[in-house]
N, C-alpha and C positions, 0 to 999 in steps of 0.2 A: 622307220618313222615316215610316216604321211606329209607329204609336203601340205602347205594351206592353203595351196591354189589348185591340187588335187579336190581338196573335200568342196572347195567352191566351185568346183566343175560337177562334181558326183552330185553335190547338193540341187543342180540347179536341173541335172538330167532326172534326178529323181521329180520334182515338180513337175517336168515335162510329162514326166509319166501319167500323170492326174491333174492336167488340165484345164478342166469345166470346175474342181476346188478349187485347180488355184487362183482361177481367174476371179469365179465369185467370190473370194477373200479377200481380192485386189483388192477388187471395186466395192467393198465395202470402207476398205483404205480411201480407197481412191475418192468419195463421195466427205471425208474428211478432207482430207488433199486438196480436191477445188473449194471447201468454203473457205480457210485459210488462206489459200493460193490466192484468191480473191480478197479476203480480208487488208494481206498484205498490201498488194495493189493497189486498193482505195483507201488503204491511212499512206502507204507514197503518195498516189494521186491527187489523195485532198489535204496535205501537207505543204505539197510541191503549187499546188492552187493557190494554198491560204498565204505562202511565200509570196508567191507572183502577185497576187493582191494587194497584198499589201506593200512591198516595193513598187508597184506603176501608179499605187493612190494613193498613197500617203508619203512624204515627204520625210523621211527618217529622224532627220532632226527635229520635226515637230513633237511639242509637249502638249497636251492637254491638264489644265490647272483648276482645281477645285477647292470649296473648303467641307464640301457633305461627300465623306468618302460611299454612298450609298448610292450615288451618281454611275459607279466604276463596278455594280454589284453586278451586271451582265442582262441587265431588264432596261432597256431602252423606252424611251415616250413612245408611246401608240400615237401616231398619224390617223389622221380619217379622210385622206384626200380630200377631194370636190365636193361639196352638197350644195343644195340650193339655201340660199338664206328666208331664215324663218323671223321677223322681229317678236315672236313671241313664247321661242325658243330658248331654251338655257343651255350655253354651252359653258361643259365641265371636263376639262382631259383627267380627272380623278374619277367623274363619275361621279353620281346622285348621292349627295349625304357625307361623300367623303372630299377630303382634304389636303392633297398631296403639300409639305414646304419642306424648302431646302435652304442649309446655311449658305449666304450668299459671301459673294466679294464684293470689297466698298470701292469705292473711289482710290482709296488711303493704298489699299491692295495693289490695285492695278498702277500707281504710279511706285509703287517697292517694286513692282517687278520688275516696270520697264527702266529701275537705276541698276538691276543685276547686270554686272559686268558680261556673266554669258550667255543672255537671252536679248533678242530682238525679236522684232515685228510684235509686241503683243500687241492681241486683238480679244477684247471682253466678245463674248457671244451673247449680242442682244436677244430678248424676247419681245418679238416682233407679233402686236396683236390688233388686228384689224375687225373694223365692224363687219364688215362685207368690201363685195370685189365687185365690179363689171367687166367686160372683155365687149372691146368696142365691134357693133353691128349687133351686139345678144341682148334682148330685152330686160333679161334676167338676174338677180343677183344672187350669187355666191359665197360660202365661208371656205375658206382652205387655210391649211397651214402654211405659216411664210418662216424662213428660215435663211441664215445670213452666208450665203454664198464663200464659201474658204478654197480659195488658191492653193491651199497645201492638199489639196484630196481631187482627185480626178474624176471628170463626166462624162460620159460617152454622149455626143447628140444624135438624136434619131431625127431632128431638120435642122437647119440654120449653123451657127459656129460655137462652142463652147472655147474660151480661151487655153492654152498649153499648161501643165501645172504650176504652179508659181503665179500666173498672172491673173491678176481680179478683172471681173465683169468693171463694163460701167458703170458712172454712179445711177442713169436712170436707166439701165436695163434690167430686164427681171427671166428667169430661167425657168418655163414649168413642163413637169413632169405629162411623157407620152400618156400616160391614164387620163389626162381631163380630155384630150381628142374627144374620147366616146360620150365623155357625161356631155360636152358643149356639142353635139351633133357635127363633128368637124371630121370629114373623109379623108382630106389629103392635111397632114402635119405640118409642110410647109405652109399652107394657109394660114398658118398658124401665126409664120414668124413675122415680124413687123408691125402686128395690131397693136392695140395700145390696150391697155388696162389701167384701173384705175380703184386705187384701195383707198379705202373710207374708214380714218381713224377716228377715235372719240378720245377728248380730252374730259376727264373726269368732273363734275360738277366740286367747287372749293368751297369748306364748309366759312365762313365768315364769320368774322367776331362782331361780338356785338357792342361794338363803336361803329365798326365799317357798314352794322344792319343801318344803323342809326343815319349813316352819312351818306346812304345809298337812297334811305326812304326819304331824306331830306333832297335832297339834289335829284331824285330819278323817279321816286315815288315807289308803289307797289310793282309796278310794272319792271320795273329794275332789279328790284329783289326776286322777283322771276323768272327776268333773263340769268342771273346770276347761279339758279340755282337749277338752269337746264343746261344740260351737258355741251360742250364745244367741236365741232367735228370737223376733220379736214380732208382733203381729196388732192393725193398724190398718185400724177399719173404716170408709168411706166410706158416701155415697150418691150414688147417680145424678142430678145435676141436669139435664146433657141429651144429648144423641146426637146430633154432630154431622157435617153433610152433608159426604156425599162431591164436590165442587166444583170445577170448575177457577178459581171466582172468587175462592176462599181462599189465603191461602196457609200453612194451618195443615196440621200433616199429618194425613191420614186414617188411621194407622195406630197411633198412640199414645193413650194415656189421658192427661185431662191433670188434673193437679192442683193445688193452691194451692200457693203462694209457703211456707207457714208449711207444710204438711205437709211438702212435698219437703224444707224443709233438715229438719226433725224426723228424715223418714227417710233421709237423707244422712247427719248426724251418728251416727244410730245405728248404720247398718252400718259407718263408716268410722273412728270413734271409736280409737284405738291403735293406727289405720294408716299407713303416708305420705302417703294422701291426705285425713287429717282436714283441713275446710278449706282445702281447692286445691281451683281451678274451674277451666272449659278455658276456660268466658265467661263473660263480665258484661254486664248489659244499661245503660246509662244514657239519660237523657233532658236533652236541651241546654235550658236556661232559652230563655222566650220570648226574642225580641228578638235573640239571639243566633246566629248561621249556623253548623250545624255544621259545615262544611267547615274552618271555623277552629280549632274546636276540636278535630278529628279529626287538625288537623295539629299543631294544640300537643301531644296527646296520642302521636302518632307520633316528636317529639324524644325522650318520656320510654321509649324501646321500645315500644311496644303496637303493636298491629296493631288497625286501626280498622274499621269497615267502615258506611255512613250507607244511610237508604232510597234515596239518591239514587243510589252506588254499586250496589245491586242494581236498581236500573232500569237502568241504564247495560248490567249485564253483560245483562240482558232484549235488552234492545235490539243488543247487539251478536251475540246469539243468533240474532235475525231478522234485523240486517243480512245473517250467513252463510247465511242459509237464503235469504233474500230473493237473492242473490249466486247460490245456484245453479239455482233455476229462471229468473232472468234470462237465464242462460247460454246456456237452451235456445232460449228467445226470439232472442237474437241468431244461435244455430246456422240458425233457421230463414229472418233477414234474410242474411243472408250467402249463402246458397240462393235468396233473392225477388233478390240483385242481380244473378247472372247469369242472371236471370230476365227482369231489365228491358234487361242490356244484350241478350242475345239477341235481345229484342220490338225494341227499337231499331234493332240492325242487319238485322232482319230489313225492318222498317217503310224505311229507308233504302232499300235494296234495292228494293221494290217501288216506291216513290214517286221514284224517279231522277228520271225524264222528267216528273215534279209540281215536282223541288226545279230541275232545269234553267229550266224555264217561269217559274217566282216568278224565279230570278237575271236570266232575259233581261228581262223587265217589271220590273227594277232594284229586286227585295228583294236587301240587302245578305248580304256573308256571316255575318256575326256575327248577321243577323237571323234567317236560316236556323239557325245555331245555337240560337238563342233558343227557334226555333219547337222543336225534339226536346228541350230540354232544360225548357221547358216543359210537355211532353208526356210526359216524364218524371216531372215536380211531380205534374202529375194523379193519374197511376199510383198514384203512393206516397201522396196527400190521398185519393185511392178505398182503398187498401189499409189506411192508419194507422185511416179512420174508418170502413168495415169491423166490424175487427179490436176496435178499443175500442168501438163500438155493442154489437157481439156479447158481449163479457167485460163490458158494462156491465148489459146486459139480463140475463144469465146471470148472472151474479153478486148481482145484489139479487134475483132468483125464488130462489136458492141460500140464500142470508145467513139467515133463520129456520131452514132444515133442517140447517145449520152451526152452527147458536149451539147448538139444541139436541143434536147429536149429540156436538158436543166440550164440554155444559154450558158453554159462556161467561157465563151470566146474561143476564137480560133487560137490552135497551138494548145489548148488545155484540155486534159483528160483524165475524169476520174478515175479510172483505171492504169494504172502506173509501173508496168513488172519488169524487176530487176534480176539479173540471173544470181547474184549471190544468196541474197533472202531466198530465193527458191531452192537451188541448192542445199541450204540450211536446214529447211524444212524437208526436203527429202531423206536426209543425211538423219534428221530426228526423227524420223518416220520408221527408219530402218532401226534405229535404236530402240526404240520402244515397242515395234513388232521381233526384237532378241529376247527384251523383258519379255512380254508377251509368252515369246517357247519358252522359255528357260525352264518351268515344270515339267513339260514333255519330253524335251532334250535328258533332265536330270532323271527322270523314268529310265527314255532309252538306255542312257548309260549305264544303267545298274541292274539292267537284264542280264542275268544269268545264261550266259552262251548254251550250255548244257539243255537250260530247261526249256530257253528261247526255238533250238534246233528243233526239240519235238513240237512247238508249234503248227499246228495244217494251218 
């Protein structure tokens, strides 16, 4: 009887013998190997990111509270940064013709939440909307998005201070994104911090009844019905506390100004004061008492309507982002093993063919069939243990020379690498590489075996 570490020794001096196939079999393994090998690496890599993410910016215990579950659908509001202010301009964040609304929360809402025994800090997230801006020393006026500055999500500044997580800006300080630098001609960013700005709301014109037409034309005349019926505008001035980096490590946006909690409702109230939307929010933000798992209370709070949504949720959909993407370059990796298999069987039957009167010789000196089998199908193993470690040598060596000109060209931050290679996952796939180059022989091998010693010998 043949020992099995016999035929894996004969197996692997046979290969040696035909060297230029076995290599080019490898490496047709092996071109499977690194896109996988890679594959693997960047759903670690942007895994282990989307983690790190979201643990340094967002605050674990925070909720996010809705009543339009279509808020939570993965389609975020378009921003349009800076532009210069036109008065005769129509601005639409739906777009010409269309209509975007969303069920809101009331007043009634936001004080149910803040009696829940395990939710503090809520905060409604205003809709903060201004006529136009100025930035003091610029002639020019401006529209941008304004948006209400949250403590629980973290900023990187590219000048000035942004405060630690947990802690709010002042009430008249305002944060804007490094992108208006270029639109306002501004070279150095610290230039930036300390100017004042100054946002220009409009309070809407109030339609009057007609007693108060009546009491107005008495007492004030025409003229009075005119002032009544032009819109009311006010001018709240900020300062620049700092200018914040444009980042992939953040998840703040780079396109809005942001400001305090106490400004925003200020200027929320006053533009919407006698409208339908006094006091409706589209969100609320809360924070889960220590001790307490939000997931529980995301679901206490889903009996009562709301639409919830926890840090843990927005990793999830991170992650299910990269599993998709991770899913399609996989794909191409197997396109190319699926190509390395009738690659192996081909070498196989080819290797059988030539070695007739080799595999005759071994059966007449009483190597069994099955051992003959063993022998190509171990010769097989080989092929695909040359091609998997190849394949992951080369995506592993490429991949960490690659990893700093990666972080910094898609800014990931220091310490972060979309490439991420673990030895067991690689192992793994080497281990199924080998497996699937056994399927592979297993035709060739079941040939070999059932060659007739007799008739195999008179093979030339």
């Amino acid at each position: 009887m043949i020992k099995r570490r016999d035929i894996i020794r004969r197996a692997g001096r046979s290969l040696r013998q035909a060297k230029t196939r076995t290599l080019l079999t490898s490496l047709a393994i092996a071109v499977g190997a690194f896109t996988l090998t890679v594959s693997i690496a960047a759903g670690e890599g942007s895994r282990q990111y989307a983690d790190n993410l979201i643990r340094s910016n967002i605050d674990p215990q925070t909720l996010i509270i809705a009543k339009d579950k279509t808020l939570f659908g993965g389609g975020g509001a378009v921003q349009s940064g800076l532009k210069e202010y036109d008065p005769n301009a129509l601005s639409s964040s739906a777009g010409a013709g269309r209509t975007i609304t969303f069920k809101q929360l009331t007043a009634s809402d936001l004080e149910k939440l803040r009696k829940e025994k395990d939710l503090e800090s809520v905060r409604p997230r205003y809709n903060v909307s201004a006529k136009y801006i100025t930035f003091e020393g610029l002639p020019k006026k401006y529209i941008a998005d304004i948006t209400q500055y949250d403590p629980g999500v973290r900023s990187d500044a590219a000048a000035g201070n942004i405060p630690v997580l947990g802690t709010d800006i002042g009430a008249d300080d305002v944060i804007i994104p490094e992108s208006y630098a270029k639109k306002l001609g501004v070279k150095h960013l610290s230039d930036l911090v300390g100017k004042k700005i100054t946002v220009t709301v409009s309070k809407p014109a109030t339609t009057p009844t007609e007693a108060e037409i009546n009491q107005i034309i008495a007492t004030k005349g025409l003229s009075g019905l005119r002032q009544l019926s032009q819109s009311e505008s006010k001018d709240v001035v900020l300062t620049i506390r700092a200018v914040s980096q444009q980042s992939s490590a953040t998840l703040t946006s780079n396109q809005a100004m942001q400001i305090s909690d106490a400004k925003a409702q200020e200027l929320t109230d006053y533009t919407t004061k006698g409208t339908p939307n006094y006091q409706k929010y589209v969100i609320v933000t809360a924070k889960v008492k220590k001790g307490i798992d939000p997931e529980v209370v995301k679901q206490k709070l889903k009996k009562q309507d709301y639409t919830v949504q926890t840090a843990k949720d927005l990793q999830n959909l991170l992650f299910t982002v990269v599993t998709i993407l991770q899913g399609i370059v996989s794909g191409f990796g197997v396109l190319a093993l699926l190509t390395s298999v009738f690659g192996i069987i081909n070498t196989q039957y080819i290797s059988v063919l030539e070695r007739t009167s080799q595999i005759g010789l071994m059966k007449a000196l009483g190597m069994r069939s099955k051992d003959v089998a063993k022998l190509f199908r171990y010769e097989a193993a080989w092929i695909g243990f040359l091609g998997g470690a190849i394949g992951a040598a080369v995506a592993w060596g490429a991949g960490t020379a690659l990893n700093p000109w990666i972080t910094e060209q898609l800014t990931l931050g220091d310490g972060n690498y979309l490439l991420v290679f673990q030895p067991l996952p690689i192992v793994g796939l080497i281990i199924g590489l080998m497996i699937i180059a056994v399927c592979a022989g297993y035709l060739p091998a079941r040939k070999a075996a059932k060659l007739d010693p007799i008739e195999a010998l008179r093979t030339e």
